[in-house]
MIMIFI-947870 format. One record per residue: residue in three letters; x, y, z of N, C-alpha, C in turn. Coordinates in pm, whole numbers, plus 50000, padded with zeros to 5 digits. Layout:
# MIMIFI-947870
ALAXYZXYZXYZ ...
***
This chain:
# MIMIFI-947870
UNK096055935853653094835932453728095175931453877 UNK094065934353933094625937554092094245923554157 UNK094175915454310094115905054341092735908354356 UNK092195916754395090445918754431090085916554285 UNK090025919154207089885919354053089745900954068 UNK090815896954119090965881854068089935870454125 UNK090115875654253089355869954369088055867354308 UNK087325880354261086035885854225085275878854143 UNK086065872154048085705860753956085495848354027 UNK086085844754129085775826354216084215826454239 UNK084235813354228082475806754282081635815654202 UNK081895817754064080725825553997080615815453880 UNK079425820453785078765815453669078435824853557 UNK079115826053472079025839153424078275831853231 UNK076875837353232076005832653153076615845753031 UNK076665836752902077155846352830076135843252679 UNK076185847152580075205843352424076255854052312 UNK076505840052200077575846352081076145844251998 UNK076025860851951075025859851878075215860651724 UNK075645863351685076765852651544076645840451502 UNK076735830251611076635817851550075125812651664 UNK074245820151714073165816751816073325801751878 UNK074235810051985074915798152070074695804652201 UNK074215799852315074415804552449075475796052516 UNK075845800152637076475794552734077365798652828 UNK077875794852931078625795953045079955794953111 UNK080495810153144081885806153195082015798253356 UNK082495792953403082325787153579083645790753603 UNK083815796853726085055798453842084545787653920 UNK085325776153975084505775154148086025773254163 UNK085685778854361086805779354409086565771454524 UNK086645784654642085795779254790084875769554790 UNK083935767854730082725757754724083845745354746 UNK084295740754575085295729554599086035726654704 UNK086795733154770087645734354871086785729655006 UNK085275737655008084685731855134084285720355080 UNK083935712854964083145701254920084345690254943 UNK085435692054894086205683054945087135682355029 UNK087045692255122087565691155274086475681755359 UNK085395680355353084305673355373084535659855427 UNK085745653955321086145637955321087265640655271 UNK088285634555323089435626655251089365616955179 UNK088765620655033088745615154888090145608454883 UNK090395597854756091405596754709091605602954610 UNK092945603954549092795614754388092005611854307 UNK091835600154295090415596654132089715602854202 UNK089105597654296087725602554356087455616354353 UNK088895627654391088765639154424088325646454281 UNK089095636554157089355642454042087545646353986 UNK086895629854012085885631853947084805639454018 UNK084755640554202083625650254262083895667054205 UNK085465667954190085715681554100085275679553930 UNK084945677153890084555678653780082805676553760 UNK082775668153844080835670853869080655686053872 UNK080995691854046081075702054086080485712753999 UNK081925710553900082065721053786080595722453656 UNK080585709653673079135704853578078145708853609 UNK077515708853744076375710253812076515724053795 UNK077155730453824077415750453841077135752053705 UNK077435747153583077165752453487075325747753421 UNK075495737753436074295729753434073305736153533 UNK073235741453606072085746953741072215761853697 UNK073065764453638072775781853609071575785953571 UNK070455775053497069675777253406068405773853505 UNK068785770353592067235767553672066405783053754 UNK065605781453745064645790553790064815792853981 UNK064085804354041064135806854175064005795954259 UNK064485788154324064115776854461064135762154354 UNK064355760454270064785746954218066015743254214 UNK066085727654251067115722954275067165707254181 UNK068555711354119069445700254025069965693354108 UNK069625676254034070845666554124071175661654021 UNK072785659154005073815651853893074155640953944 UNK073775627053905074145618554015074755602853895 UNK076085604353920077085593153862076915579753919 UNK076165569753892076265553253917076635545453859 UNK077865539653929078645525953832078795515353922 UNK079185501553871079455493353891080735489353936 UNK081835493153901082995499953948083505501154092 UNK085045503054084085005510754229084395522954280 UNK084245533554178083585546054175082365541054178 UNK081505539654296079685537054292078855548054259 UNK079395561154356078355572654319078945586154351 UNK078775593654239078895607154267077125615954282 UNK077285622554407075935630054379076655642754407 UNK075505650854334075895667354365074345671654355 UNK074345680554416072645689954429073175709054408 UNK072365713354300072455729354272071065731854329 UNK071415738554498069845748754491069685760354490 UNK068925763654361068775782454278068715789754388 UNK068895798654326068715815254454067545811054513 UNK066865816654628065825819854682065545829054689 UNK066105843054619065685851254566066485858054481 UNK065795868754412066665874454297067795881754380 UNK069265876754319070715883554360071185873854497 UNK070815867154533071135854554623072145846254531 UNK072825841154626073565832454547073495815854540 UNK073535804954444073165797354439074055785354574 UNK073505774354581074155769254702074665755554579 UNK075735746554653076365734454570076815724454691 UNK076485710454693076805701354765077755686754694 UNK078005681254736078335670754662078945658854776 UNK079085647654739079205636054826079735624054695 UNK080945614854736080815605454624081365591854753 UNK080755578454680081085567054746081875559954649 UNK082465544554756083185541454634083715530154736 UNK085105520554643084895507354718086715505454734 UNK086855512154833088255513054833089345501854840 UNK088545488754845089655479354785089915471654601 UNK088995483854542088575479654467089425492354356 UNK090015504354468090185517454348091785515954341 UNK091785518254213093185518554188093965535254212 UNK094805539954258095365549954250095975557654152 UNK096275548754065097365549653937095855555053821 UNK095075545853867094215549953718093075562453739 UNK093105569653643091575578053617090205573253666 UNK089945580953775088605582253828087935577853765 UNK087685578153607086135581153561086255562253481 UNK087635558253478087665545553420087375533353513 UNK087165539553670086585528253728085395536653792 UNK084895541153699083035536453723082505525053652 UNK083085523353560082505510453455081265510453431 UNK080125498153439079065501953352077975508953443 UNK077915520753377076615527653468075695538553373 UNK075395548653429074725558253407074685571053492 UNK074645584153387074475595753469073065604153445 UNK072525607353561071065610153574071085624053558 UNK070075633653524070045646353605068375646353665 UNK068325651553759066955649353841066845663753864 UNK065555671653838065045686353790063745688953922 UNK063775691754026062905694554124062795706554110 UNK061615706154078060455720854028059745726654171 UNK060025717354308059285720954430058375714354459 UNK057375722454591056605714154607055225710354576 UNK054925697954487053535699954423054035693954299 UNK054655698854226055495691154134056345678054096 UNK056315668554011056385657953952058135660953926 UNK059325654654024060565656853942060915650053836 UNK061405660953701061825652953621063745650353588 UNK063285636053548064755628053502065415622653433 UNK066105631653397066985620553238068025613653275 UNK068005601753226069205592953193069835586053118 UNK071095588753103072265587052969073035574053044 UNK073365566252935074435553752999076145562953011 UNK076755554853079078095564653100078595558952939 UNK079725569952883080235566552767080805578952736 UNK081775580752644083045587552610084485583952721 UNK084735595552760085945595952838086355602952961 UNK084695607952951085205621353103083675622153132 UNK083205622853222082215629353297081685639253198 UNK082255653453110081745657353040081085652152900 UNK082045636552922081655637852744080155628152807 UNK080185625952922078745617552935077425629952974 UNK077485643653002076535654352970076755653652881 UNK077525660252769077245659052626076335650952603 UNK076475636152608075655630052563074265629752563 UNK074205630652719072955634052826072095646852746 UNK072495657052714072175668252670071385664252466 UNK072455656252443072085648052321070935641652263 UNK071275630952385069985624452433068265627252482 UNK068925633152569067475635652662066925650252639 UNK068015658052580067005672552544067005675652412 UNK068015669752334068535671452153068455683552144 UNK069505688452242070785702652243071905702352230 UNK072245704752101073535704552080074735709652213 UNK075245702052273075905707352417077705704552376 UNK078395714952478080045712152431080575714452529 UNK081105708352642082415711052736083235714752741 UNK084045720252757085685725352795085875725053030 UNK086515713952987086435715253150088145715553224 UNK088565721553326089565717553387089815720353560 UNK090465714953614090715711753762091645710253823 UNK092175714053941093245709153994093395718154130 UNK094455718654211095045725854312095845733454243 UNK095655749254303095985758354253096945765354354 UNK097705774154357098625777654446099225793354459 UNK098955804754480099685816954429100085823254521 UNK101365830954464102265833854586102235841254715 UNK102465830854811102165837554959100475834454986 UNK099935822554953098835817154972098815801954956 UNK097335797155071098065782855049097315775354923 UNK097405764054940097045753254793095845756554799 UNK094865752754720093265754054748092735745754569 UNK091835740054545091455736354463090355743454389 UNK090975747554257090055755954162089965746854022 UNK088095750053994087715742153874087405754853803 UNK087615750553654087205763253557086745756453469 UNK085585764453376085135754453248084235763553138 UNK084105759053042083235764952943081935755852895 UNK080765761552886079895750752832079435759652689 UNK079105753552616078145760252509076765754352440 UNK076255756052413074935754452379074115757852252 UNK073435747852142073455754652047071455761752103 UNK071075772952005069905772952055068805766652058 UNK067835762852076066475753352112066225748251928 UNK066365761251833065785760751726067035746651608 UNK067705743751692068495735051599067495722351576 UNK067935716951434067245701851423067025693851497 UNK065805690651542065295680351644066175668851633 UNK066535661951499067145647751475067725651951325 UNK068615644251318069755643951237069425632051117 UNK069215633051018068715623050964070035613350900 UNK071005614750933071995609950909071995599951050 UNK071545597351129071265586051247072545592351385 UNK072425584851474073375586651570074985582051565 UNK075655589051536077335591851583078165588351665 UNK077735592451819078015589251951078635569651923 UNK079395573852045079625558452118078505552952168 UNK077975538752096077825528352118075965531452056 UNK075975540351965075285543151893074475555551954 UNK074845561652037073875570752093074185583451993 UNK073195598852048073275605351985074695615352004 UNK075185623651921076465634351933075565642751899 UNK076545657851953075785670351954075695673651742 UNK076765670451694076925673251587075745663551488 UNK075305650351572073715648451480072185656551495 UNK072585666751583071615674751576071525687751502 UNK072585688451435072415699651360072995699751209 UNK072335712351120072135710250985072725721150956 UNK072775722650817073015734250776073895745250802 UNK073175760850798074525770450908074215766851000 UNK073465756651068073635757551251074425748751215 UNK074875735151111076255729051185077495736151145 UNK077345746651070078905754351009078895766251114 UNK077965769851200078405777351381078725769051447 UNK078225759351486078945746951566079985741951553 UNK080365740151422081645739151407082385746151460 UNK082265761551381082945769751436083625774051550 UNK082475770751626082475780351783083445765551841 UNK082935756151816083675742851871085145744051867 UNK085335747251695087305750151680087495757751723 UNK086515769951773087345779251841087615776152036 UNK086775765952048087085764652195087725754852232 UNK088155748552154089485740652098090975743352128 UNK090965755752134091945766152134092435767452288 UNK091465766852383091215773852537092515763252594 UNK093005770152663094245765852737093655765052877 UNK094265754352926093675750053070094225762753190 UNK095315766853219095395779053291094565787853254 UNK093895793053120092905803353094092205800553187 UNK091495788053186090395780553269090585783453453 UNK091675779453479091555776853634093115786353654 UNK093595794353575094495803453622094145815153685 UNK094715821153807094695832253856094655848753734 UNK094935849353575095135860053549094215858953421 UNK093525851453387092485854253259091095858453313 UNK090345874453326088915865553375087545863253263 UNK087245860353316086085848653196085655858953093 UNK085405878353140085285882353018086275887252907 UNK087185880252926088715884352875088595876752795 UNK088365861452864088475848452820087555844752718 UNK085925853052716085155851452590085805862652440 UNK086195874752482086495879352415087915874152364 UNK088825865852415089695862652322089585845752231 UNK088545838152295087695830052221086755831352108 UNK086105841652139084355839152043084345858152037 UNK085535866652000085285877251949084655883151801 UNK084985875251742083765877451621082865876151631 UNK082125863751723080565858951719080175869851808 UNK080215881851791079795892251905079195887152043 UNK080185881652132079375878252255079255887652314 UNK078075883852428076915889052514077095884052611 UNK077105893852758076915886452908075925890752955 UNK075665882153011074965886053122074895884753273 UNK074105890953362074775888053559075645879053566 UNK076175873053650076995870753647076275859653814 UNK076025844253836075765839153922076715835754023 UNK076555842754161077375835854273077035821454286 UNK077675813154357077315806054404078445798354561 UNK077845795254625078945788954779077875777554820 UNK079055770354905078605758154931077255755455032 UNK076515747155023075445746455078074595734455129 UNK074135732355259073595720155244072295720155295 UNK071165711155270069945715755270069515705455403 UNK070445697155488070415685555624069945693855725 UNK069025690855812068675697455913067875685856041 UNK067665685956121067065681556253065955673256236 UNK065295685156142063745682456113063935672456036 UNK064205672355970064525662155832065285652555849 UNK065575646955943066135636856060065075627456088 UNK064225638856150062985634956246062185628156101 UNK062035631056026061155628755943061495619855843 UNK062095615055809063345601455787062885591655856 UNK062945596156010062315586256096061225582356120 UNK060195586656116058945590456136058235574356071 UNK058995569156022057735559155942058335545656023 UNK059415545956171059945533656215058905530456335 UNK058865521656392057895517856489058995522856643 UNK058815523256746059695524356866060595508956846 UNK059825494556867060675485256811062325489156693 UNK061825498656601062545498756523063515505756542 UNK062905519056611064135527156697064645519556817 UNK064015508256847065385500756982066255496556924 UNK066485491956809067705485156720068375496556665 UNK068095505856645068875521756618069255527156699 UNK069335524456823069335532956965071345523056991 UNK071875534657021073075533457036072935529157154 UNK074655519357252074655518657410074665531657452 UNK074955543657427074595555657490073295560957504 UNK072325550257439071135554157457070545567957347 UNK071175570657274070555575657156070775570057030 UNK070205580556929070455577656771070615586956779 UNK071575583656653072715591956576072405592356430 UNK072535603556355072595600256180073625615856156 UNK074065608856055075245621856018074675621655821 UNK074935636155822075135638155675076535637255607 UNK076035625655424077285626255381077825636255321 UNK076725645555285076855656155196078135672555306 UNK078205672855428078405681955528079555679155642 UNK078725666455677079005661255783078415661155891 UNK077495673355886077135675056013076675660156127 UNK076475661656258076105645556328074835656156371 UNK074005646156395072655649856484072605636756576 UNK071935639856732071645629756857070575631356870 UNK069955622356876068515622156921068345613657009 UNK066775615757127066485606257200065835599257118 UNK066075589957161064965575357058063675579157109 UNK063315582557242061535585657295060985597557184 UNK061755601457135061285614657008061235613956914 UNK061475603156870061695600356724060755591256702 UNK060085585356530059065577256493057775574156536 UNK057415571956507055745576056489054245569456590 UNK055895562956722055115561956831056145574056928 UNK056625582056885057055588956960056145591857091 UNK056745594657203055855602257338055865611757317 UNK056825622457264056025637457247055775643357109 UNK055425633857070055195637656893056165641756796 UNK056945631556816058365637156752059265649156803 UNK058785656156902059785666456954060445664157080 UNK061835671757061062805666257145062285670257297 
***
């Protein structure tokens, strides 16, 4: 395989269906995205561990959204880990590539170094929030955190709030190849059983702490494909995932070659942030001038920076809120 060959696979989403056991789902490269998402901030390693594994979630999870909608995955605990957010916004048009942000907070006298990211979120919940645009009602599910990884709490989420049988394979790290520098690559598999599986499991819920597992949603041959396809992705070796020499259609065909899989396009996606000026101004818009004198820096402006970018924006305070003098413009 040549390095263009290799390259060619990063920051994509490659939607695939084993029609054998009627299962859909998704290979993810991200490369660059990650790399700009967490050059962003100097994370600590938990921290870095778990905004990379969102990342990876959201890309697979947002593959499925329609033109100009945008996914937010957003992790809240109690914990030192407070919040991971990430936002997927779809193409804006057909063959565009999707955009990915992410931002996480957290309480740095509170994080341990030694331990796993995802064990000091403690008690929380992970949301997904579905913006259909404008005019539209966003919708939101939410799962309490539980298993052991960020994935096994979509699983659940997926369990829960849509009763789709859902399955992870996720992995991450800094990657390195010769005569290039470090850079951080996530790789992952999702699978999916189809819509038509058993609504509810009459055998009750499985899951930790009584919630639902993907395996109480299904019966019959849909749970002897699930099985299946499950032991077979069981198998997947983490370099397959985030190594420079497997690419994802190699990687289905030496996984799920009997279940005759199916691809299809194949989704770009690079990093993206949706912060702008306007949307500054309009943030502001509901403060009185009073309110902008207490926001007004000794240099005589306001300032607001994005966490998601970084970017800083300056404003005159006379332009801003809703006694502005020139109607909000600078």
């Amino acid at each position: 395989m040549t390095l263009g060959a290799q390259i060619a696979w990063d920051d994509t989403v490659l939607p695939f269906q084993l029609d054998k056991a009627d299962v859909r789902g998704r290979v993810a490269r991200v490369d660059g995205v990650l790399d700009t998402v967490l050059s962003q901030h100097r994370y600590p390693a938990p921290i870095e561990d778990l905004v990379a594994e969102a990342v990876l979630l959201t890309a697979m999870i947002g593959q499925t959204l329609k033109l100009r909608w945008r996914l937010s995955l957003q992790v809240r605990g109690k914990g030192a880990a407070r919040l991971i957010a990430t936002d997927y916004y779809a193409p804006t048009a057909d063959g565009a590539p999707a955009r990915i942000r992410a931002w996480a907070s957290f309480d740095n006298e509170r994080l341990s170094l030694t331990d796993r990211g995802f064990d000091q979120i403690g008690e929380g919940y992970l949301a997904i929030i579905i913006d259909q645009g404008e005019g539209m009602q966003p919708y939101q599910g939410i799962t309490p955190i539980a298993g052991q990884s960020l994935s096994d709490c979509a699983e659940t989420y997926f369990a829960q709030s849509e009763q789709l049988p859902t399955r992870f394979s996720t992995a991450h790290g800094r990657n390195q190849m010769a005569g290039q520098a470090e850079h951080w690559r996530a790789g992952g598999v999702m699978l999916q059983h189809m819509p038509k599986a058993s609504p509810y499991a009459q055998g009750g819920a499985t899951g930790d702490n009584g919630l639902l597992h993907a395996r109480d949603l299904v019966s019959g041959d849909d749970a002897e494909n699930w099985s299946r396809v499950n032991i077979l992705l069981d198998t997947v070796e983490e370099l397959e995932l985030i190594g420079p020499s497997v690419q994802p259609t190699d990687l289905l065909l030496r996984l799920f070659n009997e279940e005759e899989p199916r691809v299809y396009d194949a989704q770009r996606i690079e990093f993206g942030c949706s912060c702008s000026e306007d949307k500054v101004r309009q943030s502001l818009s509901i403060y009185s001038a009073k309110d902008i004198g207490h926001m007004t820096t000794p240099e005589g402006t306001v300032t607001a920076d994005c966490q998601f970018c970084g970017a800083h924006y300056v404003l005159d305070p006379k332009s801003v809120g809703f006694e502005a003098s020139n109607g909000g413009k600078a």
